[in-house]
N, C-alpha and C positions, 0 to 999 in steps of 0.2 A: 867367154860365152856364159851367159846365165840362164840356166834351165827353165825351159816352161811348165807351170805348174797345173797339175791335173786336178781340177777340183771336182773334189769327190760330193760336195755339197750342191753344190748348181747339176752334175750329172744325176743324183739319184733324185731331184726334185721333179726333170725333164722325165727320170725314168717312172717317179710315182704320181705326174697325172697320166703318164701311159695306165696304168695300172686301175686307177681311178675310172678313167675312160671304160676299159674292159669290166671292169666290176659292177659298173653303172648298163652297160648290155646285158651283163648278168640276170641284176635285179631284174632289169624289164622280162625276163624267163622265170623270175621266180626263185631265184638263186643268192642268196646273199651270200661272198665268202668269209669262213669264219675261223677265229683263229682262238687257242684256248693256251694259256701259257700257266704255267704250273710253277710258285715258288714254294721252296720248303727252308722253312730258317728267317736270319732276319740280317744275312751278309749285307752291307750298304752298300757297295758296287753291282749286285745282283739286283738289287731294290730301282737302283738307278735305272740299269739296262730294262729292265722288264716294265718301266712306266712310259722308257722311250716306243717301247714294242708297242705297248696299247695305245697311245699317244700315234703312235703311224696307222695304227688299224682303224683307229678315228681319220684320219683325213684320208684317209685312201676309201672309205663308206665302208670298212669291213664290222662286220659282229664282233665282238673278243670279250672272250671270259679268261678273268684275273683271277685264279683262285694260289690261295696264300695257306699255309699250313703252317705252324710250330715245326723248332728241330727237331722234338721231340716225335714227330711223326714215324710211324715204323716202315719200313720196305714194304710189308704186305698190303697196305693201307694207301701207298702210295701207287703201288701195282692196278691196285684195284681199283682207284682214280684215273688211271691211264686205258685201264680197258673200258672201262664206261663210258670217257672220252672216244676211243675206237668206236663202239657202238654209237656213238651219235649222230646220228646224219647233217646235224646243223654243224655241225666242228669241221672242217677241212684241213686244218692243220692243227698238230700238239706239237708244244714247245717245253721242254722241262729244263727251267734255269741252271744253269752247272758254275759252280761245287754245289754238289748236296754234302748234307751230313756224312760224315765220316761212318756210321753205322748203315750207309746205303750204298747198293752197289749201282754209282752210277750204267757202269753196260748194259747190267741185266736192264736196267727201268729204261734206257734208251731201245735196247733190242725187245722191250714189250711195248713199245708204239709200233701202231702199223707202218709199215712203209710206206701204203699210200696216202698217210697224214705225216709223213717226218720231215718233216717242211725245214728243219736245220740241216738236213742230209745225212747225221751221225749213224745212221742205222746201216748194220752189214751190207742189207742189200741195198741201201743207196751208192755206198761206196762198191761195191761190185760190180752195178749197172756202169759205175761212171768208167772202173777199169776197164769193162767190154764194151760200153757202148752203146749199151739200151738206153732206155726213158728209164729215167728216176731223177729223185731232187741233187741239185748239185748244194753241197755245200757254201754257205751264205757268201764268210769272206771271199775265201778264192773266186766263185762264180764273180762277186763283187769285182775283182782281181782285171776278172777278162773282161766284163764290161767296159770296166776304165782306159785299157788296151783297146779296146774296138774305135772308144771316142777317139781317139787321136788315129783312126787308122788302121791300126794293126788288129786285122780279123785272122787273114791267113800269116799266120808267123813261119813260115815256107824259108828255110836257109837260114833263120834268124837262131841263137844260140842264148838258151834262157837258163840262169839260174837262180836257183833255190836255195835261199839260207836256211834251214829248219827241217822237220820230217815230223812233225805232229799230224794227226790222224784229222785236226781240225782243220789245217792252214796247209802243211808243209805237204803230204802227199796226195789231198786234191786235187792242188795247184800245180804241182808236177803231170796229175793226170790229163789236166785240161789245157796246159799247154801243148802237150802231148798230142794230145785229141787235136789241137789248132794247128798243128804239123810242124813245131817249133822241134828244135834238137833240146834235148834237159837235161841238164846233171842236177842233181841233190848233192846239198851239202851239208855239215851240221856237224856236231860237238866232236867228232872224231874224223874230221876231215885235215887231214895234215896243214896242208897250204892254201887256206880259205883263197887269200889275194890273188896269188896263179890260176883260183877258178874264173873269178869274179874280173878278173879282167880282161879272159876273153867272151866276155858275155855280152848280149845286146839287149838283154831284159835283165833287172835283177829283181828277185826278190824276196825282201828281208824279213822273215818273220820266228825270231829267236826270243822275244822279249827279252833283249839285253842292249843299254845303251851304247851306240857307237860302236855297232859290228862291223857297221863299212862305215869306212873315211874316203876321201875326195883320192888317196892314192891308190886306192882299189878297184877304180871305175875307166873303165874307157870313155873317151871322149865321147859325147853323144848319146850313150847309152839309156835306157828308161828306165828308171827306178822307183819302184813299188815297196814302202814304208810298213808293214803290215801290224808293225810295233807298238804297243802301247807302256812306257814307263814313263816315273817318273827321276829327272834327274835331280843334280846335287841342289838345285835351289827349289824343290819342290814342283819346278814348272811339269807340264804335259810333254812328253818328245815320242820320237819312233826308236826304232833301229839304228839309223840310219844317222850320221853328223850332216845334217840338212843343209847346215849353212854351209860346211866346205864341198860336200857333195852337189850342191844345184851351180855351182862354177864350172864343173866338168859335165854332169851329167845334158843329156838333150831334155827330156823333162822329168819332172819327179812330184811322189803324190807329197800333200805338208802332212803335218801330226801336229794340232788335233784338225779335222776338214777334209780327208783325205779316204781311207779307208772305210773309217769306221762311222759315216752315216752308208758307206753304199752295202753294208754286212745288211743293217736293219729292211735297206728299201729290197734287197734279195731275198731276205723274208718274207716281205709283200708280193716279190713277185711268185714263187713259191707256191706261196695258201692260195692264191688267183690260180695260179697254175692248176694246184688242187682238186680247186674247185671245179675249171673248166672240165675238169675230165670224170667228176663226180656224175 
């Protein structure tokens, strides 16, 4: 049996002329939504993702202000850039590219965006909303996560046994939360979990988000199972991979997302949906 593959590139394209669509009702109200992304430094991975971001807020019709700063930039300075952005009525979402400078405290400058512009979800009270239950931004990938889960079906995960490789505040306990929310049973797993394989093969969802090459092999999967890649490394030949041993795992698995195609266009089009989100409620 060879697994069906979940494409993450044909779903967030479906999901951003949705987005497109609503944004375009917007305008005709007068509303354009807008998104403001904040880099500091000259990281070239940072450089990449954040030309991807403006690059989607173009074809989705949104506004977007790229503002670039030296490392040399201070905390206060940076602070003060965020609150401005808060005060702006044309902004509906702030994005501030992470790693900053070693001399900035990423929490404090994410916990001084409003919540109701934190369109990445990293702010307390996004993550709190999402534990209890209320309205707030769900974090990009994971929400990405359940999307990709819905296309194939699985909305209500009712009886289904999902896990989690990771516990980062970004991917790992999210993802835990909103399976959760989707009525699925969760274990978390991660660097101190004795017997990864014992978990992960009575699971019917997995997913892998450690950034470390070949956390699961095809002997740790249940037949059938769905496997969700959330990984980005690269391995011994330089190429792009996941988590995940893709090629021995899509033999066991029922379907599984690829790396690169997979996860990481549907994080950016969750952004789109997000600042839309934003907006509507602006």
């Amino acid at each position: 049996m060879t697994a069906q593959l979940i494409d993450g590139k044909a779903l967030s394209q479906q999901l951003r002329s949705d987005v497109k669509a609503r944004a375009d009702q917007l305008k005709a109200k007068g509303i354009v939504p807008g998104l403001a992304v904040i880099l500091v430094g000259d990281n070239q991975a940072s450089q990449v993702y954040v030309r991807n971001k403006v690059k989607s807020c173009e074809e989705c019709g949104f506004h977007s202000v790229l503002e670039k700063y030296d490392a040399s930039m201070t905390e206060a300075e940076l602070l003060a850039r965020v609150e401005a952005l808060n005060n702006d009525p044309s902004i509906h979402g702030i994005l501030v590219q992470l790693p900053l400078p070693k001399h900035i405290d990423d929490h404090k400058v994410i916990e001084a965006i409003s919540p109701k512009k934190d369109v990445d979800g990293f702010h307390v009270a996004s993550a709190g909303a999402l534990m209890v239950g209320e309205v707030g931004f769900k974090a990009c990938t994971p929400y990405g996560c359940m999307k990709m889960l819905e296309s194939i079906g699985m909305k209500d995960l009712r009886g289904k046994h999902a896990v989690v490789i990771g516990r980062s505040n970004i991917v790992g306990k999210p993802m835990a939360m909103m399976l959760l929310a989707a009525n699925a049973t969760v274990t978390i797993t991660h660097s101190g979990t004795a017997d990864l394989a014992a978990m992960t093969r009575q699971a019917d969802i997995i997913v892998a988000a450690v950034g470390k090459v070949n956390v699961l092999t095809a002997d740790m999967v249940k037949p059938g199972a769905v496997v969700i890649d959330v990984g980005m490394n690269r391995n011994a030949e330089g190429k792009l991979c996941g988590d995940v041993d893709f090629d021995g795992v899509k033999e066991v698995a029922g379907y599984i997302t690829p790396v690169p195609g997979g996860v990481g266009p549907m994080t950016i089009t969750m952004l789109m949906v997000n600042t839309l989100e934003s907006a509507e409620r602006a």
